[in-house]
C-alpha angles and dihedrals in degrees: 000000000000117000107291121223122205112199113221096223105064102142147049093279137059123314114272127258114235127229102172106090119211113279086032122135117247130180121192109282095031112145109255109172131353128202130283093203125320099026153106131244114271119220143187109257090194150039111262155076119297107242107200129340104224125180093276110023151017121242115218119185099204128218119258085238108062112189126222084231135094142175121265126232114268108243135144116266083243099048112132122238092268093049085057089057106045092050090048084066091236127181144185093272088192081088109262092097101214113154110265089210095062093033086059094039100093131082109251088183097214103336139123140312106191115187118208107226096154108112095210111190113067117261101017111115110164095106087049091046095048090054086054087051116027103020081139098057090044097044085045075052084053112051094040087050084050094045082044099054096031085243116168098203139006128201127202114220102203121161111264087225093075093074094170093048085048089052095052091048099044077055099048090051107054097103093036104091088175105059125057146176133251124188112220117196116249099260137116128289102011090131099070111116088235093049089049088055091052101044087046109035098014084233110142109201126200108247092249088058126093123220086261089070079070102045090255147118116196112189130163127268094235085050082053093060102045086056083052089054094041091054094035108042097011081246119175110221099250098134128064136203122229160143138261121191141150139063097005141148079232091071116252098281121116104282101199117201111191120202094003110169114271099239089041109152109254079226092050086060103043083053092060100054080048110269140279108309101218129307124015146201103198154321119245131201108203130004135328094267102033103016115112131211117264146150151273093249097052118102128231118237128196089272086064105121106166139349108210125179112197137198116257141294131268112234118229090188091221105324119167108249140197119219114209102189115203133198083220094054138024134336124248099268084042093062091034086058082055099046088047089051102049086051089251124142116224105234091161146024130191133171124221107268083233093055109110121189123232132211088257094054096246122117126252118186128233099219108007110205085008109086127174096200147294100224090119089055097043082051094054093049097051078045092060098041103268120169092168130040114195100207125202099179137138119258095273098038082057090053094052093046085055085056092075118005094086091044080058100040085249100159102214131223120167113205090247096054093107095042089051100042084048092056097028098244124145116277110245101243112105117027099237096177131062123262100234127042120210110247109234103146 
């Protein structure tokens, strides 16, 4: 095992302050860095000696032995069930980051719990794993989430598509009258908070709203299961589930790696699911539509879904090229990184007519899954001389935009092309399923 860094901004909020000092002890589950104002406890995820403290990590060199052991949060023998969740340093691992501990702190009276089950990017499969395997320890999350929030029922919104993960929970749940299933439809992005409102409560919130303006909390299953462990074992979150897929000696299928150590090298883990096979495009951190490049010496937080390396890029030799930036995809320096990578030259860039923007800067969009069309935008790009559209829509925006680029003699990329022809999954161009599922379960 390589040092491991631990950044100390892992989380919607400001960066943590350390109080470990280089040549210090530290076991797994040592308090490293604690919050300055919005923010979530920092741990050690090993057994070492802290190398350097630098701005924006810590530095632990790690034993060669590594125990099963941890230490466990400090907390009083009379601390409540928040209290134990706050101290464990949990976020949202679905990848927003908001502190579990504040997100759960409020009184639903009677209201909704909604899991996101979702798995939202294509080829991650950690969440749906961990139901096959641990639907105990999530549905125990659950409850104490529930107990926690004064919620009455609580709903999973799992994709009807992972029949075996539905069974077991269908199973899990028999004795449970409270908490039900609801089967989503595999498109993207299913898997929004506000999207996950509407397929479970047909509640359709305004973008500047938050699920408790519905009465509601959605939180992540792996995020379920770390409260499960802070209330259980007394655990610190200091260990992430996730998945690693792409170009690899491994072959291309999903490669899911539970509890690895938060600071954990992206290399380290391409290693284990047996390094990159030959040329490659790039490596991903994230998911196919949010995800970001980035490198072997990064380290993975508990924000960390998913570490994709992808084959390699078309080259469009200078093309002129339309950007249609999406809420549901990447940002604008995300599908410029893209442009820039397949040789093409930005002559254009829309927004999806659905795209709002937010204080903050970042996009939220109107009707997320759910698109009107894209003509106007098509029709900008053919104005200011485009041969090449690069495309980060959701599944039916996708579909809109197919309605007239061709017509147009638009050629079509979406910025996941080269993550979906990697894994073998579908290209996102025509919808091809429906946009509801019947609910037999």
């Amino acid at each position: 095992m390589g040092s491991i860094q631990i950044l100390l901004r892992q989380h919607v909020g400001a960066p943590c302050e350390p109080i470990v000092k280089a040549g210090d002890n530290v076991e797994k589950g040592t308090l490293i860095a604690t919050p300055t104002g919005l923010g979530a406890n920092i741990f050690s995820s090993v057994y070492g000696v802290v190398e350097e403290v630098k701005e924006d990590r810590i530095i632990i060199k790690p034993d060669e032995e590594q125990k099963e052991t941890f230490v466990p949060i400090n907390v009083p023998e009379d601390a409540s069930k928040l209290d134990m969740v706050k101290a464990a340093g949990i976020v949202g691992m679905g990848g927003a980051g908001f502190p579990t501990g504040v997100k759960i702190d409020t009184d639903l009276q009677g209201g909704y719990i909604l899991i996101n089950a979702a798995e939202c990017e294509p080829g991650l499969r950690h969440n749906i794993q961990q139901i096959e395997e641990e639907a105990d320890k999530v549905i125990r999350g659950v409850k104490y989430v529930m107990e926690i929030s004064n919620a009455g029922k609580a709903i999973f919104a799992i994709k009807k598509k992972n029949g075996k993960a539905v069974k077991v929970l269908k199973e899990a749940l028999k004795n449970e009258p409270a908490i039900s299933i609801h089967l989503l439809a595999d498109i993207y992005p299913m898997g929004e908070e506000r999207a996950v409102v509407r397929e479970c409560l047909g509640i359709e919130l305004d973008p500047t709203k938050l699920p408790l303006a519905a009465n509601s909390i959605v939180i992540n299953v792996e995020t379920l299961a770390r409260v499960a462990e802070a209330i259980d074992e007394k655990k610190p979150c200091f260990s992430k589930n996730l998945t690693v897929i792409g170009k690899l000696n491994g072959g291309n299928e999903p490669h899911v790696y539970m509890d690895v150590p938060v600071g954990t090298s992206v290399g380290e883990l391409i290693e284990r699911a047996g390094g990159i096979d030959g040329v490659y495009g790039e490596i991903i951190m994230g998911g196919p539509f949010t995800g970001k490049a980035t490198t072997l010496e990064a380290p993975i937080t508990k924000t960390t879904g998913g570490i994709i390396v992808t084959m390699e890029f078309p080259d469009l030799h200078g093309a002129n090229v339309g950007l249609l930036v999406c809420a549901c995809g990447g940002d604008e320096e995300r599908m410029r990184d893209v442009c820039q990578k397949m040789n093409g030259t930005v002559v254009s860039v829309a927004r999806c007519k659905q795209a709002m923007e937010m204080k903050n800067g970042a996009l939220k969009c109107e009707r997320p899954g759910i698109c009107p069309g894209q003509a106007k935008n098509n029709l900008q790009f053919k104005k200011d001389k485009a041969e090449y559209i690069i495309i980060g829509n959701c599944s039916d925006c996708s579909n809109t935009v197919m309605g007239s680029a061709p017509k147009m003699k638009l050629k079509v990329f979406h910025q996941t092309d080269h993550v979906m022809r990697t894994i073998g999954h579908p290209l996102y161009r025509y919808l091809k399923v429906s946009k509801t599922v019947d609910q037999d379960i």
